[in-house]
KOLMAR-7024 format. One record per atom (N, C-alpha, C, O): x, y, z; residue number from 1; atom name; residue in one letter. Coordinates in pm, whole numbers, m for minus. Layout:
X,Y,Z,NUM,CA,a
...
//
This chain:
4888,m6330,m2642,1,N,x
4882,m6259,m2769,1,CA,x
4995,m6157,m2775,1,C,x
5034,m6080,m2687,1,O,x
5040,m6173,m2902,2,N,x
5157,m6012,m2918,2,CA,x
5063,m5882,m2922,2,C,x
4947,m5846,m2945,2,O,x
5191,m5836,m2883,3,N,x
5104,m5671,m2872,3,CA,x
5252,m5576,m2893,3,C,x
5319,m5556,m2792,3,O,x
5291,m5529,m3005,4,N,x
5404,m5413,m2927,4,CA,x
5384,m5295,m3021,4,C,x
5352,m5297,m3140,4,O,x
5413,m5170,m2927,5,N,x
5399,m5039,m2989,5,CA,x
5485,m5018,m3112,5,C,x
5586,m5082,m3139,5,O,x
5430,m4917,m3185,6,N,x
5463,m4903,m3299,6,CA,x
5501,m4719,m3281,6,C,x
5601,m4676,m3224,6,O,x
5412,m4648,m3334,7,N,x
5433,m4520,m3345,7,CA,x
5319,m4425,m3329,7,C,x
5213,m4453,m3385,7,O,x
5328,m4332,m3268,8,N,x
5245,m4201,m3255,8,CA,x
5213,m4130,m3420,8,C,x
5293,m4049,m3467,8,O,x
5034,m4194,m3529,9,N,x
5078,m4126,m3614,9,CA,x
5021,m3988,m3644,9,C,x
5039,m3931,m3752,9,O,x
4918,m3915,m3495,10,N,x
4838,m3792,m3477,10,CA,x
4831,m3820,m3344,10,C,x
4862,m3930,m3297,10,O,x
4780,m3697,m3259,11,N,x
4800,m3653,m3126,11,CA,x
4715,m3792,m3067,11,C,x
4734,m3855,m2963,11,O,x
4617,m3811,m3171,12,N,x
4482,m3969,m3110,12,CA,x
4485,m4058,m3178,12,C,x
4413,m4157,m3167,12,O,x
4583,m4038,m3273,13,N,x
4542,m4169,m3380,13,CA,x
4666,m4259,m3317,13,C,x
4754,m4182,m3281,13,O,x
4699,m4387,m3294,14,N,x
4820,m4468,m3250,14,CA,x
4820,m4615,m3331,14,C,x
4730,m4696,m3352,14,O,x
4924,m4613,m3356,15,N,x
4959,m4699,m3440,15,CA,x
5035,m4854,m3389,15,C,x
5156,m4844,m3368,15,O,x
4975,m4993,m3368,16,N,x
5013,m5113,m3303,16,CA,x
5077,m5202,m3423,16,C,x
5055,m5186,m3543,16,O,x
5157,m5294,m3364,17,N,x
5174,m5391,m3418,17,CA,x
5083,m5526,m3329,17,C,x
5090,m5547,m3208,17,O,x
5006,m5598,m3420,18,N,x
4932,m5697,m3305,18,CA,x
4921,m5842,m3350,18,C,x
4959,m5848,m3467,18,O,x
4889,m5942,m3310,19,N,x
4839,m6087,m3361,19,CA,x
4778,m6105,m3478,19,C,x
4709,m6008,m3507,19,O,x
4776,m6170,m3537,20,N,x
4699,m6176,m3643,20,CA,x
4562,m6248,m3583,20,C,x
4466,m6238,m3659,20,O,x
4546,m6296,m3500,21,N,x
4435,m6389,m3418,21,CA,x
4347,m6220,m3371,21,C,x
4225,m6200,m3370,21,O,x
4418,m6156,m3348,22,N,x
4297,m6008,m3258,22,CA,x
4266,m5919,m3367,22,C,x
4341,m5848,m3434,22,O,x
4068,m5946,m3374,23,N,x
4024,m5871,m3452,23,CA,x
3970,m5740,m3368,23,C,x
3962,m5747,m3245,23,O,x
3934,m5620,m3437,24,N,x
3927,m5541,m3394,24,CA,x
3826,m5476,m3249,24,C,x
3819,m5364,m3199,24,O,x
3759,m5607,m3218,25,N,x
3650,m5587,m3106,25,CA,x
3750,m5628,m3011,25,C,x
3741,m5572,m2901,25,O,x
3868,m5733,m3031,26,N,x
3935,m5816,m2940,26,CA,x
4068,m5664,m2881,26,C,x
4109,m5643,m2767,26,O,x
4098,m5590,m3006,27,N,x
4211,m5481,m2963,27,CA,x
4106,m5367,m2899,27,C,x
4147,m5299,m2805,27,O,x
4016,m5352,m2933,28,N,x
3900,m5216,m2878,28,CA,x
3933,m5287,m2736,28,C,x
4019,m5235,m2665,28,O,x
3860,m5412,m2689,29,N,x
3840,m5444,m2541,29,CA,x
3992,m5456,m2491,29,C,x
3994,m5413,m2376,29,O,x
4101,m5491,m2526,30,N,x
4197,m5530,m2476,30,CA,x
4288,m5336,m2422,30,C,x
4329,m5313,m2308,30,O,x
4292,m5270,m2498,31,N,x
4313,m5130,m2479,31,CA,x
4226,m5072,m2375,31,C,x
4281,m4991,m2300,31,O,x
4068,m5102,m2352,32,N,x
4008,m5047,m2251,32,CA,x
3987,m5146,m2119,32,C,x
3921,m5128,m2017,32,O,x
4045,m5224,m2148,33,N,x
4039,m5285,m1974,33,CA,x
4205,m5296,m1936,33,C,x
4219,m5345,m1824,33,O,x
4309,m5270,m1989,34,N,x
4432,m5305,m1991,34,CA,x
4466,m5120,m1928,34,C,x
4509,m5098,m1815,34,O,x
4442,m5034,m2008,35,N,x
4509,m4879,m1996,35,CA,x
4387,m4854,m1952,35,C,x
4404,m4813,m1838,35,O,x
4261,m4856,m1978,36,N,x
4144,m4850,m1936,36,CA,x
4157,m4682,m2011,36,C,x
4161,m4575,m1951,36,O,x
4162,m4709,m2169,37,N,x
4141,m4564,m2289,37,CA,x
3987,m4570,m2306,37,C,x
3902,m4649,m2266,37,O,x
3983,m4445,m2386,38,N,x
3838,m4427,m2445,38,CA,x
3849,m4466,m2622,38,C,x
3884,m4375,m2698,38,O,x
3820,m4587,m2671,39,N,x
3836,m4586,m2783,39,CA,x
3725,m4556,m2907,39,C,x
3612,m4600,m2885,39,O,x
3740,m4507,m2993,40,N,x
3634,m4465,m3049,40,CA,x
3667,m4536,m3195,40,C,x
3583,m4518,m3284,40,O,x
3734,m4583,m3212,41,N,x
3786,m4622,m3389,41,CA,x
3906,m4716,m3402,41,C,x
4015,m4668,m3371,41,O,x
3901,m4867,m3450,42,N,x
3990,m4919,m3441,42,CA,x
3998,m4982,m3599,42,C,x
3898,m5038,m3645,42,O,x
4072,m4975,m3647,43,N,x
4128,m5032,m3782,43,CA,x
4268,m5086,m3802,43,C,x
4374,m5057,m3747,43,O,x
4237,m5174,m3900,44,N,x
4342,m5287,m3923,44,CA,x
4377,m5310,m4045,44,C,x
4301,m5281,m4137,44,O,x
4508,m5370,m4069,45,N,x
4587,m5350,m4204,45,CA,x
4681,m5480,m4197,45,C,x
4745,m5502,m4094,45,O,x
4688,m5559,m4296,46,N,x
4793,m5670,m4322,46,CA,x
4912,m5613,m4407,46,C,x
4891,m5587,m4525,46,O,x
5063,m5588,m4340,47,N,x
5122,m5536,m4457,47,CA,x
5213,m5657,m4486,47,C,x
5280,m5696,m4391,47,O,x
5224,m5718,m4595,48,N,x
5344,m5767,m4653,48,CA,x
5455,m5744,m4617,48,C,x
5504,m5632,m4601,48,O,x
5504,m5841,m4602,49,N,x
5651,m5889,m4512,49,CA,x
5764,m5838,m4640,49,C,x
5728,m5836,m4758,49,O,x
5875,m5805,m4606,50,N,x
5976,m5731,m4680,50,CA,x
6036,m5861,m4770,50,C,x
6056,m5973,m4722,50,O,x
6061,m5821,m4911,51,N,x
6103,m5985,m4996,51,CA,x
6291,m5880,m5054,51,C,x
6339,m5771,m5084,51,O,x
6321,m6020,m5033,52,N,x
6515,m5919,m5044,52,CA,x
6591,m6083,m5122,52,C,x
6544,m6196,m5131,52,O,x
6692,m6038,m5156,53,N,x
6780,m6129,m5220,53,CA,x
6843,m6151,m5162,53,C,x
6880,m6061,m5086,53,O,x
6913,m6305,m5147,54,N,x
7018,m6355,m5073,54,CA,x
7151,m6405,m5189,54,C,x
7119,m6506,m5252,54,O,x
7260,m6362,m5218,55,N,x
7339,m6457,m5268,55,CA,x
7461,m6562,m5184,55,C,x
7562,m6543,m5117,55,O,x
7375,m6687,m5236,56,N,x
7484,m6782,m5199,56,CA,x
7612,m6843,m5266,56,C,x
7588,m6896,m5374,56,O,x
7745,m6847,m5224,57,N,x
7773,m6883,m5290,57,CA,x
7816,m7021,m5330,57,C,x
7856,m7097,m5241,57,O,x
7812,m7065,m5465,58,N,x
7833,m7203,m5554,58,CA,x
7701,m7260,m5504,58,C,x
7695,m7369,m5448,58,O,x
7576,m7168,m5531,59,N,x
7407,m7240,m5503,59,CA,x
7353,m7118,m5607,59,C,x
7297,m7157,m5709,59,O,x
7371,m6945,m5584,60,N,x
7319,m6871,m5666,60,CA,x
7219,m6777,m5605,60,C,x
7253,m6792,m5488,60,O,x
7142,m6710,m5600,61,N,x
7043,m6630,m5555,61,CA,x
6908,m6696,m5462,61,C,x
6811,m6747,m5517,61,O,x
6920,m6686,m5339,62,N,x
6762,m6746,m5316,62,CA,x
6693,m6575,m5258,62,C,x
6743,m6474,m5209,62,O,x
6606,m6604,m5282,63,N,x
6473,m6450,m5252,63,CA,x
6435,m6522,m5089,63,C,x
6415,m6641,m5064,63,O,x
6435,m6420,m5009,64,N,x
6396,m6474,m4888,64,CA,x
6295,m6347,m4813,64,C,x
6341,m6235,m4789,64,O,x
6169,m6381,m4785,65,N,x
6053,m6285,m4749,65,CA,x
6064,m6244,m4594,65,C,x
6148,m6324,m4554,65,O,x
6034,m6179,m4502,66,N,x
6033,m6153,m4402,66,CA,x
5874,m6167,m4366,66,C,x
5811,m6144,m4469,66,O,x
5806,m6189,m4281,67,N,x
5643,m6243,m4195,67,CA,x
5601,m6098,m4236,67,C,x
5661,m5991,m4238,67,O,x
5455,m6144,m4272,68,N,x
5386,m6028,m4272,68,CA,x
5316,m6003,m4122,68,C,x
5292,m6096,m4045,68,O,x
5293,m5886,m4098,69,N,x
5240,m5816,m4005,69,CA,x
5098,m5789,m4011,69,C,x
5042,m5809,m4119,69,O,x
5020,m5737,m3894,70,N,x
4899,m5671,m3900,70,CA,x
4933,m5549,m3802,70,C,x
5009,m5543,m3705,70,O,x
4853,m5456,m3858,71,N,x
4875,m5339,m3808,71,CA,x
4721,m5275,m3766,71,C,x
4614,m5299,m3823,71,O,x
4738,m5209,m3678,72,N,x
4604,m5150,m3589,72,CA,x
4629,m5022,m3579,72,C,x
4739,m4972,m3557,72,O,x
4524,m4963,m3597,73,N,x
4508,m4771,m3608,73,CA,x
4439,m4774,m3518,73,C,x
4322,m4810,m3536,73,O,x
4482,m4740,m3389,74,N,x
4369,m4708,m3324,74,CA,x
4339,m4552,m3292,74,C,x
4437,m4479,m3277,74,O,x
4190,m4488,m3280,75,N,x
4174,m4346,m3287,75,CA,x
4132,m4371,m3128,75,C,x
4098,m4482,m3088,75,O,x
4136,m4271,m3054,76,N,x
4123,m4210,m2882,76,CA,x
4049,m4141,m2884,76,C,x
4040,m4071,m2986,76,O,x
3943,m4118,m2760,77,N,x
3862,m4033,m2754,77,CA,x
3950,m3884,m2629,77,C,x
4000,m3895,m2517,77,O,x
3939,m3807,m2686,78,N,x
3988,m3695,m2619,78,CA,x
4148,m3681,m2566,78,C,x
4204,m3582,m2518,78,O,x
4198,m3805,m2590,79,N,x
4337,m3830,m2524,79,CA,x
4428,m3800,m2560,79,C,x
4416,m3777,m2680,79,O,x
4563,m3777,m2514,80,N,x
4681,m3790,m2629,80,CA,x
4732,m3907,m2541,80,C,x
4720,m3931,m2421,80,O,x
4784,m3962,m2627,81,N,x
4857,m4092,m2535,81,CA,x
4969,m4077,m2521,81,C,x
5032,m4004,m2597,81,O,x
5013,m4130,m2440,82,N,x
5182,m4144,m2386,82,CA,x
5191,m4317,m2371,82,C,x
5114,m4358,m2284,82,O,x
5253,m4399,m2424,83,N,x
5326,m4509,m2445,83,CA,x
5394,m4514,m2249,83,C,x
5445,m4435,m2170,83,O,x
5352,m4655,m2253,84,N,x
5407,m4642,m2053,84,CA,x
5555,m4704,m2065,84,C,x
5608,m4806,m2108,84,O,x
5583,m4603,m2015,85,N,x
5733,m4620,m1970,85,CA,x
5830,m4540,m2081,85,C,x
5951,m4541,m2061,85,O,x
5779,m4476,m2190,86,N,x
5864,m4383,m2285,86,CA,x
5889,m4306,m2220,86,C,x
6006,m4287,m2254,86,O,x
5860,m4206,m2108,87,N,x
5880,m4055,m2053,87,CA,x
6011,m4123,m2002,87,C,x
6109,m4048,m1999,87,O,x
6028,m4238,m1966,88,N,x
6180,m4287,m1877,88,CA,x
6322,m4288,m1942,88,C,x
6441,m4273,m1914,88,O,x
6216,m4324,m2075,89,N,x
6377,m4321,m2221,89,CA,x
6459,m4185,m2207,89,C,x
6581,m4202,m2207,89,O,x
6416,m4056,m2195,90,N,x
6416,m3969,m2208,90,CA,x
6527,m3916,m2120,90,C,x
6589,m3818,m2161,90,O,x
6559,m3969,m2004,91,N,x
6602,m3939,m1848,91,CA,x
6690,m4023,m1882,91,C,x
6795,m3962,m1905,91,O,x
6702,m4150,m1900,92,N,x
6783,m4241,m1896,92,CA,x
6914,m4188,m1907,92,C,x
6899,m4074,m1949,92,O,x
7057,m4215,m1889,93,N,x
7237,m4226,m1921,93,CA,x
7269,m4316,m2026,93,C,x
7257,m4432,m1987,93,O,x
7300,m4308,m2128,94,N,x
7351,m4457,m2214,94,CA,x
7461,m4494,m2142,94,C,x
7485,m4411,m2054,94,O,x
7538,m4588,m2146,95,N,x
7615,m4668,m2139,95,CA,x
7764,m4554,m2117,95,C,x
7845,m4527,m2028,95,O,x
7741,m4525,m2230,96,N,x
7858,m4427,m2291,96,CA,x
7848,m4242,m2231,96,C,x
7933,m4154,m2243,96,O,x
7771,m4237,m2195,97,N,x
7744,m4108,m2107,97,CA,x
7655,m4001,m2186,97,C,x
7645,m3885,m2146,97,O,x
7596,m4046,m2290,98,N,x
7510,m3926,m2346,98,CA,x
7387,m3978,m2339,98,C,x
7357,m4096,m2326,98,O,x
7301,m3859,m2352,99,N,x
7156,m3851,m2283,99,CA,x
7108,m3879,m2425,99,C,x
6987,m3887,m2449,99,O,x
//
């Protein structure tokens, strides 16, 4: 199943990108045996995939949609979360020498 982080959107509330196959009993259990969190609230959202114009030319305009997503709110009991392996971004050198 996909699973990838999305964004921090309150100190407990966290925000996933996930399968469309994992309903919300399937992301509750998968978060507490995986990080082994305290979850108290999990909610879910289908957002519509981004629709944009393409011009071709000597064919004319085709509209081309991007996949819709599902999105998961999940709320924490007492926690703030930290995303594993973000504290490392932080430390890291780019390429080019800035932090």
């Amino acid at each position: 199943k996909q699973w990838y982080q999305r964004r921090v959107r309150a100190s407990r509330t966290v925000m996933f990108e996930c399968s469309f196959q994992m309903n919300r009993t399937e992301i509750r259990e998968y978060l507490t045996e995986l990080y082994k969190l305290d979850v108290i609230d999990v909610k879910t959202e289908i957002v519509d995939g981004e629709r944009f114009n393409i011009q071709i030319p000597n064919t004319g305009i085709k509209t081309h949609t991007n996949p819709h997503k599902k999105i998961a709110y999940v709320t924490l009991k007492g926690v703030e979360f930290r995303y594993p392996g973000m504290s490392d971004l932080d430390t890291e050198v780019l390429e080019d020498g800035q932090k």
